[in-house]
C-alpha positions as CSV (number, residue, x, y, z in Angstrom):
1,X,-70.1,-162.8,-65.0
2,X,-68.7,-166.1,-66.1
3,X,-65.4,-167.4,-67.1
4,X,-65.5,-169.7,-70.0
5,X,-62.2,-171.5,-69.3
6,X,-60.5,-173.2,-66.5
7,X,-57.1,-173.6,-67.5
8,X,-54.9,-175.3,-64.8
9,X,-51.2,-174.3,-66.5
10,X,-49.9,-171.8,-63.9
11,X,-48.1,-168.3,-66.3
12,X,-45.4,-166.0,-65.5
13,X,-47.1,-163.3,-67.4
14,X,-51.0,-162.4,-67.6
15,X,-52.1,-160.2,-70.1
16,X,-55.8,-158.2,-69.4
17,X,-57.6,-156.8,-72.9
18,X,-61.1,-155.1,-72.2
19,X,-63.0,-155.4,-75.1
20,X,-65.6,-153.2,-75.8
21,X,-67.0,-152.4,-79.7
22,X,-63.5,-152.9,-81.3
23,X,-64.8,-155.7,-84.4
24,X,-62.1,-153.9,-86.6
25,X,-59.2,-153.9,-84.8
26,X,-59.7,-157.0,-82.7
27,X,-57.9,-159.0,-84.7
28,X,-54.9,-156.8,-84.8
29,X,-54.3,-156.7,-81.1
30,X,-54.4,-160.4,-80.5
31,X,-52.6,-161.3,-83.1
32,X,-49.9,-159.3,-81.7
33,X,-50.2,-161.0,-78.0
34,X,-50.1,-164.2,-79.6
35,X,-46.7,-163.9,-81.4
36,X,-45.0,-162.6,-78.4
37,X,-41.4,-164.2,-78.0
38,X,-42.0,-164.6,-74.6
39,X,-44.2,-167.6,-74.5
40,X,-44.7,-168.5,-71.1
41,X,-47.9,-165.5,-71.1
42,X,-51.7,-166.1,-70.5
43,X,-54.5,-163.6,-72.9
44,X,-57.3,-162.9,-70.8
45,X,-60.0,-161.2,-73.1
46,X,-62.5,-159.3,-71.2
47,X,-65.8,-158.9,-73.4
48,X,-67.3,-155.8,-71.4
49,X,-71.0,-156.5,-73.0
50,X,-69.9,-155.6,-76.3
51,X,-73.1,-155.6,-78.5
52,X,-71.4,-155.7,-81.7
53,X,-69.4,-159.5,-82.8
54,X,-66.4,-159.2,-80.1
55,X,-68.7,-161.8,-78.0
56,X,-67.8,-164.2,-80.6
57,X,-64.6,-163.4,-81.9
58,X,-63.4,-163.5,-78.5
59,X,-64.8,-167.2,-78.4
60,X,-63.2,-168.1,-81.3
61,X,-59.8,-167.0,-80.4
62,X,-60.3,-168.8,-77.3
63,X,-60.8,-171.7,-79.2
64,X,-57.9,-171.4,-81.4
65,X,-55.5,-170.3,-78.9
66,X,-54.8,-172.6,-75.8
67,X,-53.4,-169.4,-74.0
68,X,-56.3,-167.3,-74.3
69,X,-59.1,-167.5,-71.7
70,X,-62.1,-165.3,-71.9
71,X,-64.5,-163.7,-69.4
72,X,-68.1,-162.3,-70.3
73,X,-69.9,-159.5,-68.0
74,X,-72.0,-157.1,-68.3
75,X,-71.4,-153.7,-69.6
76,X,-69.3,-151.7,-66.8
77,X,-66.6,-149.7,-68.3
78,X,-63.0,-149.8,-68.7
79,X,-62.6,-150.0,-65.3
80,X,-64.7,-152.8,-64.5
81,X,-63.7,-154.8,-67.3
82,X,-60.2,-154.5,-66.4
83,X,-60.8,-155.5,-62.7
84,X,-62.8,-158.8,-63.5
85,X,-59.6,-159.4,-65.9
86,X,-57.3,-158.8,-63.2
87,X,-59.2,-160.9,-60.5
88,X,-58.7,-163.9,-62.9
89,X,-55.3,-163.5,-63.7
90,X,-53.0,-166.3,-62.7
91,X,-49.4,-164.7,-63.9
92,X,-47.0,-163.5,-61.1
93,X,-46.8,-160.4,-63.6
94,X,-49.2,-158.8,-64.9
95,X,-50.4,-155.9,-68.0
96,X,-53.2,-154.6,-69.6
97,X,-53.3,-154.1,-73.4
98,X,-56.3,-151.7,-75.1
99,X,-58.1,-153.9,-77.6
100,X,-57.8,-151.3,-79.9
101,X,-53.7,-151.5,-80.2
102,X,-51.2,-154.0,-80.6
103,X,-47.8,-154.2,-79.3
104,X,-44.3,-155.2,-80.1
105,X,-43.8,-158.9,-80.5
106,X,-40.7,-158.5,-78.3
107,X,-42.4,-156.7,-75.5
108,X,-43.4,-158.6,-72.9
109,X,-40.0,-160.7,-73.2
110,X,-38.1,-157.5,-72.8
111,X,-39.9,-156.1,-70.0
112,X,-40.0,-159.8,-68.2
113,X,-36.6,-160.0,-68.0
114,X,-36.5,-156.3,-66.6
115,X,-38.5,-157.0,-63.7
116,X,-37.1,-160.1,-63.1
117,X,-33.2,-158.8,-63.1
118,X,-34.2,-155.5,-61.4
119,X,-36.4,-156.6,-58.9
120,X,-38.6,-153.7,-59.5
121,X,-42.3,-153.7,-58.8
122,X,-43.0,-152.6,-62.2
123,X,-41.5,-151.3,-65.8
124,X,-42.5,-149.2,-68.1
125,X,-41.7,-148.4,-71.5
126,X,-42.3,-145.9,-73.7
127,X,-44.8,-146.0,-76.7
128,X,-45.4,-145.5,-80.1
129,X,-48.5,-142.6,-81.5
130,X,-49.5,-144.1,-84.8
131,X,-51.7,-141.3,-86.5
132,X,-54.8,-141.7,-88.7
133,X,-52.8,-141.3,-91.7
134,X,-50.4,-144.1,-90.5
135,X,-47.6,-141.3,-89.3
136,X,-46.0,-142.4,-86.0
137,X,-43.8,-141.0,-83.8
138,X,-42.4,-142.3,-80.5
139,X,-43.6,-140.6,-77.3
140,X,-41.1,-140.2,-74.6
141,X,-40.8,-139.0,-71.2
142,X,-38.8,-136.3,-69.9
143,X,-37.5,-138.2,-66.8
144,X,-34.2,-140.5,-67.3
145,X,-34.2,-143.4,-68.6
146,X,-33.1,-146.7,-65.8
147,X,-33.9,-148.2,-62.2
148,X,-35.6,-145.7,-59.6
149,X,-35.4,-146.5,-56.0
150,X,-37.5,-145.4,-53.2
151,X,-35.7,-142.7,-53.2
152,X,-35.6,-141.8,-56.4
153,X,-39.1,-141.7,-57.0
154,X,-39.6,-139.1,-53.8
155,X,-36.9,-136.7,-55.6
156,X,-37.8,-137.4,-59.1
157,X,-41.4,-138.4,-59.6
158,X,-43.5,-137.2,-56.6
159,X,-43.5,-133.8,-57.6
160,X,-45.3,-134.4,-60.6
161,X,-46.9,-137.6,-59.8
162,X,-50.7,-136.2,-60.0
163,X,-49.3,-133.4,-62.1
164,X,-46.8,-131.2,-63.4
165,X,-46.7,-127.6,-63.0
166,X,-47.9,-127.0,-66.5
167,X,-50.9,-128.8,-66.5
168,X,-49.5,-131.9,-67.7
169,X,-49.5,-135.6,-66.7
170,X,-47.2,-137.1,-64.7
171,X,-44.8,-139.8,-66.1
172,X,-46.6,-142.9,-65.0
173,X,-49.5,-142.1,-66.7
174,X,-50.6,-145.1,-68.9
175,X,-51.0,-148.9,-67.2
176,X,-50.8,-150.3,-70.9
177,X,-46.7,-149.7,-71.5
178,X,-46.4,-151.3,-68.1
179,X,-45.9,-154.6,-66.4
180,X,-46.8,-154.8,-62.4
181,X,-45.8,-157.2,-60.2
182,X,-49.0,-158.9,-59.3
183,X,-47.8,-159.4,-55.8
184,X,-47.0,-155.6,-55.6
185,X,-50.8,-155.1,-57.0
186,X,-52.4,-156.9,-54.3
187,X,-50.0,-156.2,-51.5
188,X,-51.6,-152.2,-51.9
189,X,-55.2,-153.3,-52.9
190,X,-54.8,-151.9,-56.3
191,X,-57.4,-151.8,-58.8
192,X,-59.6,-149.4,-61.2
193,X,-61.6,-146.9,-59.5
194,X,-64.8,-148.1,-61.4
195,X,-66.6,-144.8,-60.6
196,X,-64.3,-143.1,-62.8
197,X,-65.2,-143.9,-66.1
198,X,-62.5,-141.4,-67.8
199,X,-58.6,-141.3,-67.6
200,X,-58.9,-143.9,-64.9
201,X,-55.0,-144.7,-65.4
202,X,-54.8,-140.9,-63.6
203,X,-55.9,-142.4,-60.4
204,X,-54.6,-145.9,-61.0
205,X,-51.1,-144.7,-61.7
206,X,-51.0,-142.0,-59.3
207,X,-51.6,-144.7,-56.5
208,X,-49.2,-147.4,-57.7
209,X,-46.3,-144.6,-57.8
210,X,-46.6,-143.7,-54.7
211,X,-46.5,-147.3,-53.5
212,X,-43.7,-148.6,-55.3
213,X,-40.3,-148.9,-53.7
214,X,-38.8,-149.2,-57.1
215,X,-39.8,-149.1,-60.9
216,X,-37.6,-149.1,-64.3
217,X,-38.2,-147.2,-67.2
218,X,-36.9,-148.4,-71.1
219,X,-36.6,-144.8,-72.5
220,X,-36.6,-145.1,-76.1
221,X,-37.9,-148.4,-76.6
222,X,-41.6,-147.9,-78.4
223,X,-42.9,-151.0,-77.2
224,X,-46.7,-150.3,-77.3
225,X,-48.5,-149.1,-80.3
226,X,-51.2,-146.4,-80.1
227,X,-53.6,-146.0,-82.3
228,X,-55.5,-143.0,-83.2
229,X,-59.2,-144.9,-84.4
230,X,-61.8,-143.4,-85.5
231,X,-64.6,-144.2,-83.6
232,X,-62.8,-145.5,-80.4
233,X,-61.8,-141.9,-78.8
234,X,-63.3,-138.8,-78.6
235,X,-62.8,-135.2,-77.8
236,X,-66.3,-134.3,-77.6
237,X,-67.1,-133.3,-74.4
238,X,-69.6,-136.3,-72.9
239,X,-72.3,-136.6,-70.8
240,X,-71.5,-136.8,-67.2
241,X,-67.3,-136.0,-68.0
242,X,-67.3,-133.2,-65.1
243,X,-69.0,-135.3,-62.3
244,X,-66.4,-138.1,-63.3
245,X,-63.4,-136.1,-63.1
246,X,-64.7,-134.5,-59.7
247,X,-65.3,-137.6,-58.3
248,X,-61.6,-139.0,-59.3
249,X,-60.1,-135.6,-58.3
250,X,-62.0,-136.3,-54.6
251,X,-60.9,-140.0,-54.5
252,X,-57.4,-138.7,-54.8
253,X,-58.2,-136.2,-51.9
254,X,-59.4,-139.1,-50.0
255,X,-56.2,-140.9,-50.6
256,X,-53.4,-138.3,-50.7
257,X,-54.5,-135.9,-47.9
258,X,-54.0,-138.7,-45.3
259,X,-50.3,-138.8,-46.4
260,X,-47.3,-137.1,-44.3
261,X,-44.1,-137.7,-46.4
262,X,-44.9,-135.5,-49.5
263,X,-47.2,-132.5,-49.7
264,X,-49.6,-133.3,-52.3
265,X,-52.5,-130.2,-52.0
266,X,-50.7,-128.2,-54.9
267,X,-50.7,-131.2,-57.4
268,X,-54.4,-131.6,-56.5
269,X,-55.7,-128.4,-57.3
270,X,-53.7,-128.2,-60.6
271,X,-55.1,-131.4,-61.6
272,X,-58.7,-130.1,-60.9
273,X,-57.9,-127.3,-62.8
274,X,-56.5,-129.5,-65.8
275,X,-60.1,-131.1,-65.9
276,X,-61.8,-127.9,-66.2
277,X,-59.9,-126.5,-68.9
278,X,-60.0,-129.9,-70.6
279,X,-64.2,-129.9,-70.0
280,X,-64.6,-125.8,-70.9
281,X,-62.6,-127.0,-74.0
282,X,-64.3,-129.9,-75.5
283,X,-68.0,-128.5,-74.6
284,X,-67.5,-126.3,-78.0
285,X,-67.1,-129.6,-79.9
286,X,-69.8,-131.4,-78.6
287,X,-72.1,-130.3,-81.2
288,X,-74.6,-128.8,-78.4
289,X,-76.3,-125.3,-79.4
290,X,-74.7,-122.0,-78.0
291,X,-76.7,-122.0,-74.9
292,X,-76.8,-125.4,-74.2
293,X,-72.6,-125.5,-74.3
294,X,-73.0,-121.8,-72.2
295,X,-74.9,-123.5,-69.5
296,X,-72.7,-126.6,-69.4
297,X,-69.6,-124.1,-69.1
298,X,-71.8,-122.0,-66.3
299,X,-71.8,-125.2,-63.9
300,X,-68.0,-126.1,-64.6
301,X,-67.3,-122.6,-63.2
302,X,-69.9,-122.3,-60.3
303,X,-68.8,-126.3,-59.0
304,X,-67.7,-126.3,-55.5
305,X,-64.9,-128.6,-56.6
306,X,-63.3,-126.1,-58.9
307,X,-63.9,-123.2,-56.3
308,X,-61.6,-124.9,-53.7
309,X,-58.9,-125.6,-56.2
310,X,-58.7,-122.0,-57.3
311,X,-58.8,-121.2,-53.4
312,X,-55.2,-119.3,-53.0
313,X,-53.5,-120.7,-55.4
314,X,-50.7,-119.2,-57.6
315,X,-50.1,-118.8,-60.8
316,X,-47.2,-121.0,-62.4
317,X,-44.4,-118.6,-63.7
318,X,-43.7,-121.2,-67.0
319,X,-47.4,-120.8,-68.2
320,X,-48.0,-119.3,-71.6
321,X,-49.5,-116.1,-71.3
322,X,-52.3,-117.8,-73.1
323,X,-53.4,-120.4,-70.8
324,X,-52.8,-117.8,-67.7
325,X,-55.5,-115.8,-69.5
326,X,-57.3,-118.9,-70.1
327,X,-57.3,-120.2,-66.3
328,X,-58.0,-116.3,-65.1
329,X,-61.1,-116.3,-66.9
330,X,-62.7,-119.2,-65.3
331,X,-61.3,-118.2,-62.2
332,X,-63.2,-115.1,-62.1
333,X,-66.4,-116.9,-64.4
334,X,-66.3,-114.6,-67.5
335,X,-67.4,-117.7,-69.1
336,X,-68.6,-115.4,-72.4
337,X,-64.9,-113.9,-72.9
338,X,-63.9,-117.5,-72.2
339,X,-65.7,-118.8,-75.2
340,X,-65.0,-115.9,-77.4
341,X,-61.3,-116.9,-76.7
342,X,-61.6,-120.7,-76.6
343,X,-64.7,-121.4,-79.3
């Protein structure tokens, strides 16, 4: 790994973009970070062995920009690239942008002057879904909007911090419509698990709540912009996708069973169960033959890891009757009815 510039001028705010085979929408992200209102902010542009022309366009901005720095490594992942970006960041905050979005020109100087007057260890925002067909909606969370104490976040968050009853997220799901304290960051040894390739903001975010003594949410203010880009995301089930998600699901065993001040073990299971349904799902768009997605469903239903979680637990009473049937029939391994019903 090598960083290509050394610049002494100490910033309040440090930006990390992993970039990673995103030539057409490169341009739009940093253009974005570059007009922010709040000036005093550091770029740091993470090429993640991108073999297409973000090597050099990340150069070239470099050049052009005196507040963009830029780090080459090899190819690691998400995770990886988001780690070197965050072990050169010099900025007592600090937030990671996807290099295939953009944000609001006003969003780092809002959410600065949040943490600063708050004394929170992070903020967070809500964002804005931009479809393919340039539709866009805000997303929004169904927790209040304002300051949460230590508190707070016990009452309010922990009982949904992996996730929610109905197989849903919890609220401090994404790390890009955040800003961290980089102190805060440090102080708890947080970084991306790199052995989780996948929906590694799970883990990330799931660890930093639980750690923070305070946090402030700006409902309604659509500060980061998400695109849906061809190319960029998929919902074809990939190669490897279950070992990943039972490895992150274990690494939050690791972490969670160890602590006394909020029972965690329900949260866990239904998160394991969220990754099977999401995996049994996507196998039928993956373009494999009949057999092939039969026998990738067959070892999602006979893992250990998926055993355990449906090891006496109870069924939600808010679940559609649906996804009750859905969940029963990889409970008991009727993985035929389960792709009659799912595809």
């Amino acid at each position: 790994m090598s960083c290509l510039d050394n610049r002494k001028n100490k910033t309040l705010v440090s930006v990390v973009v992993p970039v990673y085979k995103v030539e057409k929408y490169l341009d739009r992200c940093v253009k974005s970070l570059v007009n922010q209102t709040y000036k005093d902010i550091e770029i740091i542009l993470v090429d993640d062995g991108s073999p297409d022309s973000c090597p050099g366009l990340c150069d070239e901005y470099r050049n052009k920009y005196e507040n963009i720095r830029v780090v080459h490594k090899k190819n690691g992942g998400l995770s990886s690239a988001r780690n070197a970006g965050l072990s050169e960041a010099k900025g007592e905050y600090v937030g990671f942008v996807d290099s295939d979005d953009d944000v609001d020109i006003h969003m780092y100087e809002r959410m600065y002057q949040v943490i600063t007057s708050e004394k929170v260890d992070f903020v967070m925002s809500d964002y804005i879904r931009v479809l393919d067909e340039g539709n866009q909606h805000l997303k929004t969370l169904d927790i209040q909007e304002g300051r949460y104490d230590k508190a707070a976040i016990r009452e309010k968050i922990f009982p949904k911090l992996i996730m929610g009853e109905n197989l849903e997220y919890g609220p401090l799901l994404s790390v890009c419509h955040c800003l961290y304290r980089t102190e805060f960051l440090k102080e708890h040894q947080l970084t991306f698990d790199e052995e989780v390739r996948w929906s590694e903001d799970n883990i990330f975010s799931a660890f930093a709540g639980y750690y923070a003594d305070s946090f402030y949410y700006l409902k309604g203010e659509g500060l980061y912009h998400y695109y849906n880009n061809p190319g960029t995301i998929t919902t074809a089930y990939r190669t490897g996708a279950w070992n990943v998600y039972c490895t992150m699901n274990r690494h939050l065993h690791q972490f969670f069973d160890s602590v006394s001040e909020y029972d965690f073990q329900r949260q866990l299971k239904l998160h394991m169960i969220f990754y099977a349904c999401n995996c049994m799902g996507q196998v039928g768009q993956s373009g494999e033959s009949k057999e092939k997605q039969m026998e990738i469903r067959k070892r999602i239903l006979n893992s250990h890891e998926l055993k355990e979680a449906f090891a006496k637990f109870s069924f939600p009473k808010e679940w559609s009757w649906k996804l009750k049937l859905q969940v029963m029939l990889m409970k008991h391994k009727w993985k035929k009815l389960y792709s009659i019903l799912i595809g």
